[in-house]
C-alpha positions as CSV (number, residue, x, y, z in Angstrom):
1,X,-22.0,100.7,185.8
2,X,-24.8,99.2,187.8
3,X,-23.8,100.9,190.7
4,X,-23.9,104.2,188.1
5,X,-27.7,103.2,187.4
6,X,-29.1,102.5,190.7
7,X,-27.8,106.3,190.9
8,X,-29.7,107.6,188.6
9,X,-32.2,105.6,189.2
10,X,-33.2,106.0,192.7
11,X,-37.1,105.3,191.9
12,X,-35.9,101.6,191.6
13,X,-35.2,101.4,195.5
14,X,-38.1,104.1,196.3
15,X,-40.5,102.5,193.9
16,X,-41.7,106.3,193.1
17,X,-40.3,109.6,191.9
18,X,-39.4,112.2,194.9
19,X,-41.0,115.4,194.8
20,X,-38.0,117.3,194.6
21,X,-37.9,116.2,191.0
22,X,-41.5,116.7,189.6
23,X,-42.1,119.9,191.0
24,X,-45.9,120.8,191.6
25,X,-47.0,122.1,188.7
26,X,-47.0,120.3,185.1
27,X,-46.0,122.3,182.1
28,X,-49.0,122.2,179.1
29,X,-46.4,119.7,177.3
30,X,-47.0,117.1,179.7
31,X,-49.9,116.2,178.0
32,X,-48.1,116.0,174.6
33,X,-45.9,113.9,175.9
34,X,-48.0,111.3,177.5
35,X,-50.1,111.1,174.5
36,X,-46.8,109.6,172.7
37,X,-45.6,107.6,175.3
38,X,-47.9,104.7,173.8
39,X,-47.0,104.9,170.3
40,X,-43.9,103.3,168.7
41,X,-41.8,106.3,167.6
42,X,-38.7,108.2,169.0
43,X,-40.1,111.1,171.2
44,X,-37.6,114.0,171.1
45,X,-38.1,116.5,173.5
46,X,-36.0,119.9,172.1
47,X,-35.8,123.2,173.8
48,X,-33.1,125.7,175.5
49,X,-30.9,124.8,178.4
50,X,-32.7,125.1,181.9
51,X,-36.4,125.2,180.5
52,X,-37.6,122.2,182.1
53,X,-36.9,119.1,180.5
54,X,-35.3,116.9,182.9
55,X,-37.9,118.1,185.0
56,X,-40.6,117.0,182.1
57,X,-38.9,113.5,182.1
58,X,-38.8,112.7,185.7
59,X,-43.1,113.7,185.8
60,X,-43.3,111.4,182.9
61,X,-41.4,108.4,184.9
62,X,-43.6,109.4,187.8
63,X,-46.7,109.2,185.6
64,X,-45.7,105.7,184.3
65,X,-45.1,103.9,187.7
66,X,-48.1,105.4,189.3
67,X,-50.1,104.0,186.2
68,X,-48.8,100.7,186.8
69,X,-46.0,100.6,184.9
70,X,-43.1,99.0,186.6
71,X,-40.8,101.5,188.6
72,X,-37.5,99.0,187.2
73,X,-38.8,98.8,183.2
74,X,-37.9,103.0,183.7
75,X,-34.1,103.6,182.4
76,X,-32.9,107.5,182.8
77,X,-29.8,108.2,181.2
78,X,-28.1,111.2,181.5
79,X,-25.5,112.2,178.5
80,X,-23.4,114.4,180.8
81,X,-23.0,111.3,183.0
82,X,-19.1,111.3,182.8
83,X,-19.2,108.3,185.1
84,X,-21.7,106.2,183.3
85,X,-20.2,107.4,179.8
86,X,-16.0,107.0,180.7
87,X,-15.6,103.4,180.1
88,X,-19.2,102.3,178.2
89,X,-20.7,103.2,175.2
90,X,-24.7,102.9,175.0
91,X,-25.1,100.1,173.7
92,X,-23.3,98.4,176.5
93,X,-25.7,100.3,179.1
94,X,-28.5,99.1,178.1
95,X,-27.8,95.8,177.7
96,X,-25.8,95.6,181.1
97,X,-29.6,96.9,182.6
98,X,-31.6,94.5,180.2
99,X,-29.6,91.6,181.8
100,X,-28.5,92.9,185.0
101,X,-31.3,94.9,186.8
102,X,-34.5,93.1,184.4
103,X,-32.6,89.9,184.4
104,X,-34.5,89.1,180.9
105,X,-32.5,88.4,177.4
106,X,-31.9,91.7,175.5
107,X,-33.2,90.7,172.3
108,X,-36.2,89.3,173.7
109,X,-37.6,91.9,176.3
110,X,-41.1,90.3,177.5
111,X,-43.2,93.7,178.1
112,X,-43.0,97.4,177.1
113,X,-39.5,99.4,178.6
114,X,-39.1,102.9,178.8
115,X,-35.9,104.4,178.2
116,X,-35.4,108.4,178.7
117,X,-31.7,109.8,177.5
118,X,-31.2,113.6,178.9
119,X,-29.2,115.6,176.8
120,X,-28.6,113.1,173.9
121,X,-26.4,114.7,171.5
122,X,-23.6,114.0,173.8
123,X,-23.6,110.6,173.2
124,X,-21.6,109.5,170.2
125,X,-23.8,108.0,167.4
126,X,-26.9,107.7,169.5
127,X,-28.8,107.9,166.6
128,X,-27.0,104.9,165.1
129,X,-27.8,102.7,167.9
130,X,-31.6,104.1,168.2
131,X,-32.6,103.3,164.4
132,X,-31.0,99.7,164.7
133,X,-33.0,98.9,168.1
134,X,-36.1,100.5,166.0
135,X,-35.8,98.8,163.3
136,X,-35.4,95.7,165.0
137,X,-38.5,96.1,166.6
138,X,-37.5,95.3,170.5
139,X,-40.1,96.4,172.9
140,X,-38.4,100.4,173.7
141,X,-39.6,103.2,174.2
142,X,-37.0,105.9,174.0
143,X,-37.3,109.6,174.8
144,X,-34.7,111.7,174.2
145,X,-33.9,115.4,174.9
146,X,-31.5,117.9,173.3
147,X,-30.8,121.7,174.0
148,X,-30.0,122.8,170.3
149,X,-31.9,121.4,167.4
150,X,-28.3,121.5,165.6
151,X,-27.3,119.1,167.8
152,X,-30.4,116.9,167.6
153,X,-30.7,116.7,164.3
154,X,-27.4,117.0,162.7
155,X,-26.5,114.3,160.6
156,X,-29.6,112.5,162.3
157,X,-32.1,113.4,159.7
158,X,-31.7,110.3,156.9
159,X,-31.2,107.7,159.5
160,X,-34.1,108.3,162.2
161,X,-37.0,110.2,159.0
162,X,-40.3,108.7,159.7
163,X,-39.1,106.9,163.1
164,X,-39.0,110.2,165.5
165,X,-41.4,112.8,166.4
166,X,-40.5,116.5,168.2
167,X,-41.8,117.9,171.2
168,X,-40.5,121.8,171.5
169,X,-40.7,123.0,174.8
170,X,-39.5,126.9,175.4
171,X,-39.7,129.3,178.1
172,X,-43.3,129.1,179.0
173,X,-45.1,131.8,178.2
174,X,-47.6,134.4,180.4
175,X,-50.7,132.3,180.9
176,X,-48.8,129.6,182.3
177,X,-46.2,131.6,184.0
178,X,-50.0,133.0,185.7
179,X,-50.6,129.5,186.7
180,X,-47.4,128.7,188.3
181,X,-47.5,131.3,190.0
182,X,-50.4,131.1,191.7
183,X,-49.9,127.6,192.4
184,X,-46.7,128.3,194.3
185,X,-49.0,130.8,196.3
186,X,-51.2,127.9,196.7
187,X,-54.3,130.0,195.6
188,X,-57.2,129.7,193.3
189,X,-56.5,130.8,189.3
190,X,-59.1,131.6,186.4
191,X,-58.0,129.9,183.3
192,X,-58.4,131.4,180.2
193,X,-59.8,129.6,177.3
194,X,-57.6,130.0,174.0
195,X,-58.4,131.7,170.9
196,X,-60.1,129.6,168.0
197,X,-58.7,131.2,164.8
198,X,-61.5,129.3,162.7
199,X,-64.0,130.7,165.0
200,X,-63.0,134.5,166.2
201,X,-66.8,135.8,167.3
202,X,-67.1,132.5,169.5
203,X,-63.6,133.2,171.1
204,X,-64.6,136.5,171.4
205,X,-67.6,135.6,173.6
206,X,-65.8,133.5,175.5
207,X,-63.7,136.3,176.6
208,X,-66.5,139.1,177.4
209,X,-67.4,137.9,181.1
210,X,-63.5,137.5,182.0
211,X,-62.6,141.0,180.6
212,X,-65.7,142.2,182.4
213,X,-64.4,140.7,186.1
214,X,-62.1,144.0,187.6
215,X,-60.5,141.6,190.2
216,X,-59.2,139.0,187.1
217,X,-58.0,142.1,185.1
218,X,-56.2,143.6,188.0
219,X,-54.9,139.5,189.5
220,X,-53.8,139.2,186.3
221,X,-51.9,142.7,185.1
222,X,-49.9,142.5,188.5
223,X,-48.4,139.4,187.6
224,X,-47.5,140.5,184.2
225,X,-45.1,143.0,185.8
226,X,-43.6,140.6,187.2
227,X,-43.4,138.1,184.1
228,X,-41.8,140.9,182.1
229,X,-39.1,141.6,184.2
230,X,-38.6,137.8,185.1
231,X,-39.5,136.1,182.1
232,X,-40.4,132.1,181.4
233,X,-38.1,130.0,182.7
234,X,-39.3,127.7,185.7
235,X,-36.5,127.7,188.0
236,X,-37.6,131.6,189.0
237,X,-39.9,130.0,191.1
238,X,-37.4,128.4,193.3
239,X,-34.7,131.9,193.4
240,X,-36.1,135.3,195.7
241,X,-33.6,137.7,194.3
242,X,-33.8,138.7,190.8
243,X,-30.4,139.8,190.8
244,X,-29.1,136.4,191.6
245,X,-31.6,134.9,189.3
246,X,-30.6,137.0,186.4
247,X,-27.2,135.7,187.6
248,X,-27.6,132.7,186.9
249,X,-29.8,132.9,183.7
250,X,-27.2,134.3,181.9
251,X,-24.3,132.0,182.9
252,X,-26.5,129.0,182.6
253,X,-28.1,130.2,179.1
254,X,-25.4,132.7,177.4
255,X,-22.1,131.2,178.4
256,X,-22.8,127.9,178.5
257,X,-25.6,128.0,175.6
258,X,-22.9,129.7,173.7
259,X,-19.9,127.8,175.2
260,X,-20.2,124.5,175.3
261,X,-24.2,123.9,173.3
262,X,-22.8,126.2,169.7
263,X,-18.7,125.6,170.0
264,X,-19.1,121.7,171.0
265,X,-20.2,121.6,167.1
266,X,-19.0,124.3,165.1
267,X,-14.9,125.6,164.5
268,X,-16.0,128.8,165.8
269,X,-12.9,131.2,165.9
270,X,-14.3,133.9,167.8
271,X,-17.1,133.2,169.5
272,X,-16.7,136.7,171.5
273,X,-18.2,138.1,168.2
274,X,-21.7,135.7,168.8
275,X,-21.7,137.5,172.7
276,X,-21.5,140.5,170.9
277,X,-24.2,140.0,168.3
278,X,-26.5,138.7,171.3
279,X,-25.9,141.9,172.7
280,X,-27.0,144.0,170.4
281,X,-30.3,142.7,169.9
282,X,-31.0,142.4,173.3
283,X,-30.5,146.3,173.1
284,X,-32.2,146.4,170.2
285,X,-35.1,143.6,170.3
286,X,-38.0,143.2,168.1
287,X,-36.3,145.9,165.5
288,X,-35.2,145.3,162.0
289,X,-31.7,144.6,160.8
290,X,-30.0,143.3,157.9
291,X,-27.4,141.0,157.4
292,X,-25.4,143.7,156.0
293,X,-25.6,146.3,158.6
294,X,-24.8,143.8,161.2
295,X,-21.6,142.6,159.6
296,X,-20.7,146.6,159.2
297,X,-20.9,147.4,162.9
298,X,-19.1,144.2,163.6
299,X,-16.7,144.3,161.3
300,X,-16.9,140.9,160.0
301,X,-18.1,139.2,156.4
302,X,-22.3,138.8,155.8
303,X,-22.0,135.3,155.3
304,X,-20.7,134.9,159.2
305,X,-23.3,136.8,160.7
306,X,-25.9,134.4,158.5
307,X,-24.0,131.8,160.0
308,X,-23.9,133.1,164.0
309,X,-27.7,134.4,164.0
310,X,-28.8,130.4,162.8
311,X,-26.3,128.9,165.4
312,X,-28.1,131.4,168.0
313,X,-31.8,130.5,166.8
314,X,-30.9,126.8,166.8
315,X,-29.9,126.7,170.3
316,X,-33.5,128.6,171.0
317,X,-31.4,131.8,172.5
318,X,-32.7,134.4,169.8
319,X,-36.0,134.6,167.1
320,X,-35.2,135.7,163.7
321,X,-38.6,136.6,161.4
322,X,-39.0,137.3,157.8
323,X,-40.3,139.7,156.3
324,X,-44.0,138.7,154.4
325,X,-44.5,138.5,150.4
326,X,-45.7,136.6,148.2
327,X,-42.5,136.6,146.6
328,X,-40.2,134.0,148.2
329,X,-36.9,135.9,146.7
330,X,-38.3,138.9,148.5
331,X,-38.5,137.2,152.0
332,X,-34.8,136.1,151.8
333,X,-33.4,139.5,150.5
334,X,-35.3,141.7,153.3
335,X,-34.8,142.7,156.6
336,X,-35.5,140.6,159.5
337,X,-36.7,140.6,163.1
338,X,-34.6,139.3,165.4
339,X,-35.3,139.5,169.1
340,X,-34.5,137.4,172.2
341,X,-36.5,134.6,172.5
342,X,-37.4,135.2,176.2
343,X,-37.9,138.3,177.9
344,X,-36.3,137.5,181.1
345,X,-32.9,136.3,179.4
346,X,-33.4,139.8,177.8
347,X,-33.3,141.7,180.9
348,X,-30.5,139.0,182.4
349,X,-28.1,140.8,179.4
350,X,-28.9,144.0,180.1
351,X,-29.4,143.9,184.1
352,X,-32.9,145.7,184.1
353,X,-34.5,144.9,187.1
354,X,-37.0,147.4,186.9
355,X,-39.9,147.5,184.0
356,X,-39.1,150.8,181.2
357,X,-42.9,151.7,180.8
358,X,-41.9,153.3,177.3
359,X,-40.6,149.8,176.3
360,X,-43.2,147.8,177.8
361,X,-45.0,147.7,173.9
362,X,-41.7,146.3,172.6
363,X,-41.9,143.9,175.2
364,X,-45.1,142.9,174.8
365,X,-45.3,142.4,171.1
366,X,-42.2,139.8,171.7
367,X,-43.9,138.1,174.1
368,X,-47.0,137.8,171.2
369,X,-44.3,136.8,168.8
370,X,-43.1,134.3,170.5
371,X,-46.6,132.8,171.2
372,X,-47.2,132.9,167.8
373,X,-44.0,131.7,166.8
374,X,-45.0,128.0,169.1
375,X,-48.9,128.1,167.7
376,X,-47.1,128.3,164.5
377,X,-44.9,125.5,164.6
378,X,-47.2,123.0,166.8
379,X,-50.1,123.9,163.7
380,X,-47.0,123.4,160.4
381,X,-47.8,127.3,160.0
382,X,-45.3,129.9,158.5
383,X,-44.6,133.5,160.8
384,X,-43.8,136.9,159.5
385,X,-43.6,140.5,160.0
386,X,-44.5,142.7,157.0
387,X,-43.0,146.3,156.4
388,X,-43.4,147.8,153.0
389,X,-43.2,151.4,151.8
390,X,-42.8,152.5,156.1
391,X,-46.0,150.5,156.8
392,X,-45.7,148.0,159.1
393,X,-47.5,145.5,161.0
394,X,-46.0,143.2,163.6
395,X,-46.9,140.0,162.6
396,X,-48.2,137.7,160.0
397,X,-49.7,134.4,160.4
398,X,-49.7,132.4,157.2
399,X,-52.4,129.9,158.2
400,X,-53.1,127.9,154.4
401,X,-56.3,129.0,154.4
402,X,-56.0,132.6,155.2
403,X,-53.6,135.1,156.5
404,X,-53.8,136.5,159.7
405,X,-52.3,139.4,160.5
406,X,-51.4,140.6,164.0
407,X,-50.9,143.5,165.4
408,X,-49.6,145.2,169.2
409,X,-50.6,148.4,170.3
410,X,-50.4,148.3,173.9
411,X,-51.8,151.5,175.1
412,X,-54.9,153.0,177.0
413,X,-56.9,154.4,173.9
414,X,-56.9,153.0,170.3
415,X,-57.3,155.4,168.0
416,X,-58.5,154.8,164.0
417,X,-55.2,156.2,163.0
418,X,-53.7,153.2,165.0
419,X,-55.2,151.1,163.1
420,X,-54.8,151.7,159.4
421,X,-51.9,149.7,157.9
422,X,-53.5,146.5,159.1
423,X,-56.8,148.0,157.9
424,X,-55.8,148.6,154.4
425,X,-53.7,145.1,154.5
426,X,-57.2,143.5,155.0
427,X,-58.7,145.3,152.2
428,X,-56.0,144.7,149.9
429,X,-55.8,141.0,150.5
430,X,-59.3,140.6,150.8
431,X,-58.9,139.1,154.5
432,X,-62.2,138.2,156.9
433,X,-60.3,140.1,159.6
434,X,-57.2,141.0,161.9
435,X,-56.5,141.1,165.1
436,X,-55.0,144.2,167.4
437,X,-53.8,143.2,170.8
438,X,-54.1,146.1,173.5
439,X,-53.6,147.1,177.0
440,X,-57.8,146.9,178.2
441,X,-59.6,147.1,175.1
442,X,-62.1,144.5,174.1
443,X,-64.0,144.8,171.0
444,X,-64.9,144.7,167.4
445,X,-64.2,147.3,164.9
446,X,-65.1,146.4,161.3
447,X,-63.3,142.9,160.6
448,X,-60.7,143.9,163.9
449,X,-60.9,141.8,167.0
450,X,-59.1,144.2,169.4
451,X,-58.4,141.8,172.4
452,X,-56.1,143.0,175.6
453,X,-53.0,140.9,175.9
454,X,-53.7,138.7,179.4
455,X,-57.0,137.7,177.7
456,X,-54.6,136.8,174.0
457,X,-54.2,132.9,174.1
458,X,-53.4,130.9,170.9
């Protein structure tokens, strides 16, 4: 076991973190995590396979030992770790490095240790072990990562409420995809200052001299063309050929996400029928469907597709949205939106290596989605679509105080026509304003902010 540590653990001998592991580029999440690090609670860190956690863990064990922490009071467990895990429960781990590698009394740890599990839900009653060494107050910090909130949370819920706080961290999205990119290029990069809902003509502002610079518009658009055919996930960074990338994003994501992430909990009798239903919204992304017309084309009962599309949403592979009312029986009878959470795996299904410019708007008002979706979450708000009597607009931000709706039309010229149904939402709900998100057009019309998508940060 000891042996198994020193391992995993090679910043024990090295006294420091190599770079092979850190990468050199922090996500934004970083700074979420570090800003719990110092705070009593179980930090779970929850996102898709191959996004970036392990990577996020080892920069936070860099972080700690450069900061004076010391590079032994640093555990990293891995959940996969057949050879650790074979003949030892958790328990026994870390009271074999408590007494073994700290040489100090497990009950009675003298200063502050830092204890990061990969891939938790692998472990059998972790979240046993973890409430008892909470509640017993011992001087641990524990971090723990999962790749399926089903897996992180189920049956976890009663015993760790109020003693652990979530971190999501998903395919990162186009402003930091800009960064990282130009990092790896090792050149300069403009940052862009996020959007301040509670403040829209400030933002606005804020965005004029950027929108105004033709070398940032055009540094900016050429990346995108890249980001929509390779989509967020870090490792593209590190692979030349997108046809080996895709590769490997969808046996890494699909058949293992699907494979061993959803079957490892559920009886699943024919998970072909999940592949299947990923399929078809790959092909069909960002468009409506019913639970009904689903189970039609795949033969199978409505209560089973319910069933698949959470399993798929909970192991961060697809989005599903609801439809916006005021009527909360109305949002669970109607249609939903369900798309693939990240463009690239989107393209990995259905080998495009080449951007379709007539499906670049679908594209882009995923890509929106799914940045609203995060804002969303990170700020407890709720996320729609609305469609009602043909009108539609693409999204809905239910914000407590106000509603904000959203809406893409990604083309050269915006025309009034374009923008009616969101108009005539405003009115009718009496909303201070809306905002359209375009290809190059930055400006106010009425209570509309129309603000080009590279400049759209939330």
């Amino acid at each position: 076991m000891i042996r198994e540590l020193f391992y995993s653990n090679p910043w024990w001998q090295n006294k420091s973190v190599s770079e092979a592991f850190i990468y050199n580029h922090r996500r934004n999440e970083f700074l979420q995590i570090k800003n719990h690090l110092y705070e009593k609670r179980i930090l779970a860190i929850l996102g898709p396979r191959r996004v970036g956690k392990s990577t996020l863990i080892y920069q936070t064990i860099d972080y700690l030992i450069k900061n004076n922490i010391s590079n032994k009071r640093c555990l990293f467990i891995s959940g996969d770790d057949l050879g650790l895990f074979k003949d030892s429960s958790l328990q026994e781990i870390i009271e074999t490095y408590t007494q073994e590698v700290l040489n100090e009394n497990f009950m009675s740890i003298s200063k502050q240790v830092y204890i990061f599990i990969d891939e938790v839900h692998l472990i059998k009653n972790w979240e046993l072990y973890l409430k008892n060494l909470y509640d017993k107050k011992i001087k641990m910090k524990f971090i723990v990562s999962g790749s399926s909130s089903t897996h992180l949370f189920r049956g976890t819920k009663d015993s760790l409420m109020g003693r652990m706080d979530l971190i999501h961290i998903l395919p990162i999205d186009f402003h930091q995809f800009y960064i990282f990119k130009r990092k790896y290029e090792k050149k300069d990069f403009v940052k862009i200052p996020k959007i301040d809902l509670t403040n829209m003509d400030n933002s606005f502002n804020l965005l004029k001299p950027l929108y105004l610079n033709i070398e940032t518009k055009i540094q900016f658009n050429y990346i995108l063309n890249e980001y929509l055919i390779s989509g967020g996930y870090l490792e593209y960074f590190e692979t030349k050929d997108i046809r080996l990338w895709q590769q490997r994003l969808s046996k890494d994501i699909v058949t293992r996400g699907i494979y061993k992430d959803i079957l490892s909990i559920y009886n699943i009798k024919s998970p072909e029928i999940l592949e299947q239903i990923l399929y078809i919204i790959a092909y069909h992304s960002t468009q409506n469907f019913s639970y009904t017309s689903l189970a039609n084309e795949l033969k199978i009962d409505t209560n089973t597709v319910i069933n698949y599309l959470k399993y798929l949403s909970d192991a961060f592979i697809i989005t599903v949205t609801e439809n916006y009312s005021k009527n909360m029986l109305k949002i669970k009878r109607s249609n939903k939106k369900i798309s693939i959470l990240d463009v690239g795996l989107r393209n990995a299904l259905l080998k495009i290596i080449d951007i379709d410019r007539n499906s670049i708007g679908l594209l882009i008002e995923g890509l929106v989605s799914n940045s609203v979706r995060t804002f969303s979450e990170d700020a407890f708000y709720s996320y729609y679509y609305y469609r009602h009597n043909k009108k539609e607009i693409d999204i809905i931000i239910d914000a407590k105080y106000t509603v904000i709706p959203i809406e893409v039309k990604y083309k050269k010229e915006i025309k009034v026509k374009d923008l009616n149904t969101i108009s005539e939402f405003i009115k009718s709900n009496n909303l201070p304003y809306g905002i359209v998100i375009t290809k190059d057009t930055l400006e106010i019309r009425g209570k509309l902010y129309l603000i080009p998508f590279w400049l759209f940060q939330i």
